[in-house]
RODO-2510 file (C-alpha; in nm, 4 decimals, decimal comma):
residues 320
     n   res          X          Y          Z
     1     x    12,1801    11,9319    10,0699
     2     x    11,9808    11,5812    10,0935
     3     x    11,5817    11,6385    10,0077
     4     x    11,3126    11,4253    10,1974
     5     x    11,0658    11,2667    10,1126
     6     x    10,7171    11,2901    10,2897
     7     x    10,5040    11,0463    10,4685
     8     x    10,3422    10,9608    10,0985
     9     x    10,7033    10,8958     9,9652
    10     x    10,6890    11,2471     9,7291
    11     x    11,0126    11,3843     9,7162
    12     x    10,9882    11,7414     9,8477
    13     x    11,2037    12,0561     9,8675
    14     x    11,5410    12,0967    10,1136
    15     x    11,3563    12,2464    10,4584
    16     x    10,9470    12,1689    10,4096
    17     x    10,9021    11,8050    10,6092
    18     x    11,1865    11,7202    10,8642
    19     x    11,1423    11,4354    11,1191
    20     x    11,2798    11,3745    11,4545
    21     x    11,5978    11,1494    11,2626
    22     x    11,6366    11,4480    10,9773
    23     x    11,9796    11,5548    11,1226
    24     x    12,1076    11,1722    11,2214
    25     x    12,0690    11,0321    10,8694
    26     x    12,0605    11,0462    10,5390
    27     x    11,7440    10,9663    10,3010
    28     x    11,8160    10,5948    10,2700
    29     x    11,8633    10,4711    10,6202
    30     x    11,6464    10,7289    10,7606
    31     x    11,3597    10,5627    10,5753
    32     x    11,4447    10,2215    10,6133
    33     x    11,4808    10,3233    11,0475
    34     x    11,1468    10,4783    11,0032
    35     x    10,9525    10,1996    10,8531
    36     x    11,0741     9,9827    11,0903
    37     x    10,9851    10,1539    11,4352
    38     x    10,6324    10,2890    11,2750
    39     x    10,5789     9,9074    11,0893
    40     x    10,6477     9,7770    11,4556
    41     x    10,4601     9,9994    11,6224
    42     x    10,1023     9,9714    11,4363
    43     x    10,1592     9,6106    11,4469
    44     x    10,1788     9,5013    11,8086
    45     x     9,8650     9,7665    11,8774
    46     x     9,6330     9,5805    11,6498
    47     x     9,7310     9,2381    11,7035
    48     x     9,4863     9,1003    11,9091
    49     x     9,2143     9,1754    11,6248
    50     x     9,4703     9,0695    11,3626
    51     x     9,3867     8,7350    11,5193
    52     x     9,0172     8,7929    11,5017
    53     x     9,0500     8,9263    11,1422
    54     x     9,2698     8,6387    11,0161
    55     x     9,0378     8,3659    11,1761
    56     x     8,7354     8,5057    11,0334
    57     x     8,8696     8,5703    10,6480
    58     x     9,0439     8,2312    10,6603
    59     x     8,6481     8,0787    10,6753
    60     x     8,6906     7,9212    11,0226
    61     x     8,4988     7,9908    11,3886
    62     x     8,6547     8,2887    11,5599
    63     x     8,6645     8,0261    11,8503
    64     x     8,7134     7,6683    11,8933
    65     x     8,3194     7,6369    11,9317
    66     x     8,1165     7,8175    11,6579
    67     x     7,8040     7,8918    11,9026
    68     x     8,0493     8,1242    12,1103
    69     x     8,1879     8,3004    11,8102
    70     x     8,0257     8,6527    11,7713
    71     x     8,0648     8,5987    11,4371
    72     x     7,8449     8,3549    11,2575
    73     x     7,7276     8,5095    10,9342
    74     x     8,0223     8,3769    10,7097
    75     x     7,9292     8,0153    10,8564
    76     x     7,5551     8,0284    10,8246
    77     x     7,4748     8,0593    10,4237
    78     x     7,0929     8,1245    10,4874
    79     x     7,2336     8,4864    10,6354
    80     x     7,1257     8,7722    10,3752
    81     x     7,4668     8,9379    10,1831
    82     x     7,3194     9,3127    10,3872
    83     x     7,3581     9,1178    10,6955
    84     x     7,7150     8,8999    10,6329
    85     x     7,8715     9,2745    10,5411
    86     x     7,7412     9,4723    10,8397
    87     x     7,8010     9,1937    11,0605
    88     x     8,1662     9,2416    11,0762
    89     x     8,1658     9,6401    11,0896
    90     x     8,0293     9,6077    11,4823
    91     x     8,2976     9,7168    11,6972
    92     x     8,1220     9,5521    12,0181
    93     x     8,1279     9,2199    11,7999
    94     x     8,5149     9,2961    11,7545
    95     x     8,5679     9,3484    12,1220
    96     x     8,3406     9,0324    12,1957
    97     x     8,6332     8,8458    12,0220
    98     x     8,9317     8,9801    12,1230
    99     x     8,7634     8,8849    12,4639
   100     x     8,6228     8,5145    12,4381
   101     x     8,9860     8,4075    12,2124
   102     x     9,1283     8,5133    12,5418
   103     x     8,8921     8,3731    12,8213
   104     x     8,8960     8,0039    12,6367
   105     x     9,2372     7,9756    12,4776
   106     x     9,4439     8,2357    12,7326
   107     x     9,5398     8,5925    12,6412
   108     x     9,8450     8,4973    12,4974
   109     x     9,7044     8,3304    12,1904
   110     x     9,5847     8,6950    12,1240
   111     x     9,9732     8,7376    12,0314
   112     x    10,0551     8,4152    11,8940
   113     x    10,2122     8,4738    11,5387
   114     x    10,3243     8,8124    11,7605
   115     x    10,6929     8,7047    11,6395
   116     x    10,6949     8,7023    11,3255
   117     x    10,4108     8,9998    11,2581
   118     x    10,6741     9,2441    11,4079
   119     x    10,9617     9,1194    11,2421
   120     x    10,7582     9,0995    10,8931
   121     x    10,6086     9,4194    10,9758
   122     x    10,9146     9,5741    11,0689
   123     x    11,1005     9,4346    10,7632
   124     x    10,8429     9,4861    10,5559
   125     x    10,7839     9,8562    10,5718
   126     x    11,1385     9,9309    10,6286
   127     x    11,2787     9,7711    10,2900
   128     x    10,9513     9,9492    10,1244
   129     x    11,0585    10,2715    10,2432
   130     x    11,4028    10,2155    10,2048
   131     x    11,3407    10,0947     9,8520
   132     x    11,0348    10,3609     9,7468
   133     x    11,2934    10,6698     9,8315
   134     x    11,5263    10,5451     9,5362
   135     x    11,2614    10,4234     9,3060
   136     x    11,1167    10,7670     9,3513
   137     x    11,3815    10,9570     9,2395
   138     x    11,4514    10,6758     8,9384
   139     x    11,0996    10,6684     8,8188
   140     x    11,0423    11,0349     8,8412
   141     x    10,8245    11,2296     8,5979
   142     x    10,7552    11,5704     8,6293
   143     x    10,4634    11,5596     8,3596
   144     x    10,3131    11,2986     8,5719
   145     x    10,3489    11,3050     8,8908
   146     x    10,0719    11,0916     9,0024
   147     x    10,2046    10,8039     8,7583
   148     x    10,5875    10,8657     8,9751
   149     x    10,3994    10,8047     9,2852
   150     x    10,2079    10,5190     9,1198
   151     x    10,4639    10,2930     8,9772
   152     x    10,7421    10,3803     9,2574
   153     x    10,5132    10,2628     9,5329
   154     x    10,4302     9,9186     9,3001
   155     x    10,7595     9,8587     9,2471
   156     x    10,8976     9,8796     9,5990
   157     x    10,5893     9,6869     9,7162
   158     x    10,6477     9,4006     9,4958
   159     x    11,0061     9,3485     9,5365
   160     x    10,9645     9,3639     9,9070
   161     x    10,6508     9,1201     9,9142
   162     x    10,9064     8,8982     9,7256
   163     x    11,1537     8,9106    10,0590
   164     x    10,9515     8,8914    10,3541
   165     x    10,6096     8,6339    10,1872
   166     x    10,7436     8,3610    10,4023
   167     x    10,7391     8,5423    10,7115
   168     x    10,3547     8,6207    10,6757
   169     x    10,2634     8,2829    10,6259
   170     x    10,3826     8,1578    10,8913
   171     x    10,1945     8,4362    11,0513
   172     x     9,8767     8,3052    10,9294
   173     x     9,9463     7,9657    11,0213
   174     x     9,9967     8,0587    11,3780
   175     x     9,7090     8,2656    11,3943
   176     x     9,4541     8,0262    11,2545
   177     x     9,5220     7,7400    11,4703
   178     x     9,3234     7,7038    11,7986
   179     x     9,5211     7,6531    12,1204
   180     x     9,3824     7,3093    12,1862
   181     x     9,4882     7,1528    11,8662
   182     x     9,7964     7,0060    12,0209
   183     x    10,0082     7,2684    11,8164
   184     x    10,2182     7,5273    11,9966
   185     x    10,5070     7,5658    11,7814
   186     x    10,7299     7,9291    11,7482
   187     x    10,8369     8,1021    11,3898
   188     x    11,1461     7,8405    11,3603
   189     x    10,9122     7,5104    11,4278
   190     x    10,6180     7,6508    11,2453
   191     x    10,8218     7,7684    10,9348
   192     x    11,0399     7,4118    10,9149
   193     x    10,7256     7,1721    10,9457
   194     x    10,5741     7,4004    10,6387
   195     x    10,8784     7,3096    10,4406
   196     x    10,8709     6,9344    10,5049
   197     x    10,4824     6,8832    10,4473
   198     x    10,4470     7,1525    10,1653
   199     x    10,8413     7,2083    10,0313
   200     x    10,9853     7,5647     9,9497
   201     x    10,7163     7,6611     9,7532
   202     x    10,4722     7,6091    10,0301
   203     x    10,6331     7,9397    10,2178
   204     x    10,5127     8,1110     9,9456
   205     x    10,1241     8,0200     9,9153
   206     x     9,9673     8,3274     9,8194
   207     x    10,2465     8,5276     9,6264
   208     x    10,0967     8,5347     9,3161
   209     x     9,7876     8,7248     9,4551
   210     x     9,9776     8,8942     9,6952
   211     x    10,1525     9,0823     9,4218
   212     x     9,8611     9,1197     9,2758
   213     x     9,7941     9,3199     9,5509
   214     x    10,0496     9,5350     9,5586
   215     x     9,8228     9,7828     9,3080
   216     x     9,6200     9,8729     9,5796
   217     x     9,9883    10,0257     9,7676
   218     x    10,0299    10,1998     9,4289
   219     x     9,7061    10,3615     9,4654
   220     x     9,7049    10,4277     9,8197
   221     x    10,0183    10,6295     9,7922
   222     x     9,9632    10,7869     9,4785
   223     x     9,5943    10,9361     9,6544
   224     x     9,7944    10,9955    10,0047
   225     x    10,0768    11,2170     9,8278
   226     x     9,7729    11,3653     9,6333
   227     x     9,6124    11,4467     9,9848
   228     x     9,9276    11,5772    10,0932
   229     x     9,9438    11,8455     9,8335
   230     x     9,5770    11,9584     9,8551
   231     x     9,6639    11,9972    10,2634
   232     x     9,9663    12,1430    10,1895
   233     x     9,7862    12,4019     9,9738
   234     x     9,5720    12,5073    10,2257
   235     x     9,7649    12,5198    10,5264
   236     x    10,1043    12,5538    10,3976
   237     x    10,3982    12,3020    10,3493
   238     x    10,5081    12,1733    10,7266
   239     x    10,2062    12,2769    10,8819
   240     x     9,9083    12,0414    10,8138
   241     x     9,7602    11,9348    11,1323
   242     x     9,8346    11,5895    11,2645
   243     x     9,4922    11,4861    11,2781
   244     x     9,4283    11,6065    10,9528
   245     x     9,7700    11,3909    10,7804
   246     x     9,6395    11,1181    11,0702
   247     x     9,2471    11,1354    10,8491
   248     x     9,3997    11,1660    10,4999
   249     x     9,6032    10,8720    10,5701
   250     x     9,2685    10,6798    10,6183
   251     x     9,1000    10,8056    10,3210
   252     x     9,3838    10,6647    10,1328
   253     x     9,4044    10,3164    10,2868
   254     x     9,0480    10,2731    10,2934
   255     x     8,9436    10,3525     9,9246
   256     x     9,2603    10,1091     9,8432
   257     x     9,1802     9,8230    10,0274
   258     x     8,8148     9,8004     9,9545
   259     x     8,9117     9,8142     9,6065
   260     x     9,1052     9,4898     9,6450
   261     x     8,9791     9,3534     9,9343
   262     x     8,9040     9,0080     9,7408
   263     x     9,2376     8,9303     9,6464
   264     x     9,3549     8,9468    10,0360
   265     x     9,0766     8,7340    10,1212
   266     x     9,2173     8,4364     9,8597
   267     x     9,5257     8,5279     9,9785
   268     x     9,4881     8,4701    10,3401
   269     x     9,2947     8,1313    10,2328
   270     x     9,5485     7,9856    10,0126
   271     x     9,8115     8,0523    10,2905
   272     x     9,5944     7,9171    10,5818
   273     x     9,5329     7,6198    10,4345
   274     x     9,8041     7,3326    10,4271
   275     x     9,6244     7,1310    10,1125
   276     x     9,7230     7,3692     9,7663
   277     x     9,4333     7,5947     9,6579
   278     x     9,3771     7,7923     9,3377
   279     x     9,2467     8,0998     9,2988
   280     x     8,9393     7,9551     9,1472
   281     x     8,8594     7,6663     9,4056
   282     x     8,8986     8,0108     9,6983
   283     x     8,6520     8,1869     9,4996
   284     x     8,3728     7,9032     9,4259
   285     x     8,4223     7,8734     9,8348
   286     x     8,3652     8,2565     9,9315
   287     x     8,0562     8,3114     9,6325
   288     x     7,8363     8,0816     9,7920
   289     x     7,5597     8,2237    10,0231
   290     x     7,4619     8,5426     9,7811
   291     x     7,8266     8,6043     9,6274
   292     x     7,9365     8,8696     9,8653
   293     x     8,1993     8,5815    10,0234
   294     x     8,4585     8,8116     9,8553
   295     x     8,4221     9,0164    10,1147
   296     x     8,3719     8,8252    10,4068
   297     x     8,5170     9,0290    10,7001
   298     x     8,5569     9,3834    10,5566
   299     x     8,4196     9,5836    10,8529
   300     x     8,6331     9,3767    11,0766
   301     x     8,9561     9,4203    10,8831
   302     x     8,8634     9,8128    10,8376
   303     x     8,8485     9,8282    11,2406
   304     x     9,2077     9,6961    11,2124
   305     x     9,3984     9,8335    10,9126
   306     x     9,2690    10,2199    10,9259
   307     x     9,3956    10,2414    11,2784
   308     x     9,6521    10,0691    11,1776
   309     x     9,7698    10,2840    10,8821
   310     x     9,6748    10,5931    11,0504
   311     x     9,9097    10,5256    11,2998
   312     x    10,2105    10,3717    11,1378
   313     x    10,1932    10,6563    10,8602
   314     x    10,1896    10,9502    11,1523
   315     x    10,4564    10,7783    11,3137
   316     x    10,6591    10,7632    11,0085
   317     x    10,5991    11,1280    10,9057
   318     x    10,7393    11,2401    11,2625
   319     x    11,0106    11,0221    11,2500
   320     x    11,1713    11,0482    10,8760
***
């Protein structure tokens, strides 16, 4: 009898999680289906702020005119590092522009880069699912458990970023660009004029860091299959509530991405940007104005990615 893995990858005994697909398909494809509908799903809810977010961390006005951006700290260096942080945790502010993106440039720029989000996202978490259920089961150590979880989730995370990096900056590219800058193109378009101004290599801007990154998916799955157990403990293995799995999947993505929130802001910068930037020349940018530049956006990107994870994580748990 097949085992299954849980919504923190953790391989657990024959008859304790079962999903809606359990009796359809095995480990492998059920994994890979599941990423794929919950990547998918938590994607196209959040993208109108993923536009917000990726405007704001790429260093440029929310809108076409800065005075009707609601966000203005990360533009005005004279604002104090309490205020440029808290700035960008107001959810009005968030709302404010999701709102004016779509009364001056149409509500449909709220979903440009829509394309190739879902099939990135969709891609994305369903080859790191897909991947993370055999890496578990080769990198498994019973002494450590935490260290399985750990270097199981790295691995799949890198060798996925690997496949689907182009596909997220051309994301970027669409998202940053204003609707009256005479550029409309779609995924195909976008993704061929990045090749003949920047070559190959230009699909990739950001994969260094963005690898980088992929500790902070170690960690959050190595604390979310830690969570799991101390839930399971107390309320048995099947039963944890779903708001409970919904706020330990939170916990997990939050303490992970503030940890390495830096490195997505460089990374979203270096792919944004058509001229070649180091990691250096995106940091002497983001420390001016009290040093806190690093973390330009935060509150704004937590009002996106918690949700965000919360949601894609509960829908793969009742799925796989």
């Amino acid at each position: 009898m097949s085992q299954s893995v849980g919504a923190a990858g953790s391989r657990l005994p024959p008859g304790v999680h079962h999903g809606l697909l359990y009796p359809l398909l095995g480990d492998g494809p059920r994994a890979f289906i599941a990423g794929v509908i919950s990547g998918m799903c938590s994607c196209a809810v959040m993208k109108p702020l993923d536009v917000v977010c990726r405007r704001y961390q790429a260093g440029v006005s929310v809108t076409k005119d800065p005075s009707m951006s609601p966000y203005t700290a990360y533009m005005d260096e004279k604002t104090s590092t309490v205020q440029r942080i808290l700035e960008t945790f107001d959810p009005i502010r968030a709302a404010k522009g999701i709102v004016t993106i779509g009364r001056t440039e149409g509500v449909s720029k709220l979903y440009e880069g829509l394309q190739p989000a879902l099939i990135g996202s969709a891609s994305a978490w369903g080859l790191f699912h897909l991947i993370h259920n055999y890496s578990t089961s080769l990198l498994h150590f019973p002494v450590a458990p935490a260290l399985s979880s750990f270097l199981s989730s790295v691995s799949a995370a890198m060798l996925t970023n690997c496949i689907v990096a182009p596909l997220f900056v051309v994301k970027t590219r669409m998202e940053v660009r204003f609707k009256d800058s005479g550029v409309r193109e779609g995924l195909v378009t976008t993704g061929r004029q990045i090749v003949q101004t920047e070559g190959v290599k230009g699909l990739y801007k950001g994969l260094p860091v963005f690898l980088l990154g992929t500790l902070s998916v170690g960690i959050r799955y190595t604390l979310l299959s830690s969570f799991s157990s101390i839930l399971e403990a107390r309320h048995g293995s099947g039963t944890i509530p779903a708001g409970e799995k919904f706020a330990a999947s939170l916990a997990a993505k939050g303490i992970s991405s503030v940890a390495f929130y830096p490195l997505q802001v460089i990374r979203i910068m270096q792919r944004a940007s058509v001229q070649r930037l180091s990691i250096a020349d995106c940091k002497s940018t983001l420390t001016k104005g009290g040093g806190m530049g690093l973390f330009s956006g935060i509150g704004l990107t937590g009002l996106k990615i918690l949700p965000a994870a919360g949601i894609k994580d509960t829908i793969y748990g009742a799925l796989f």
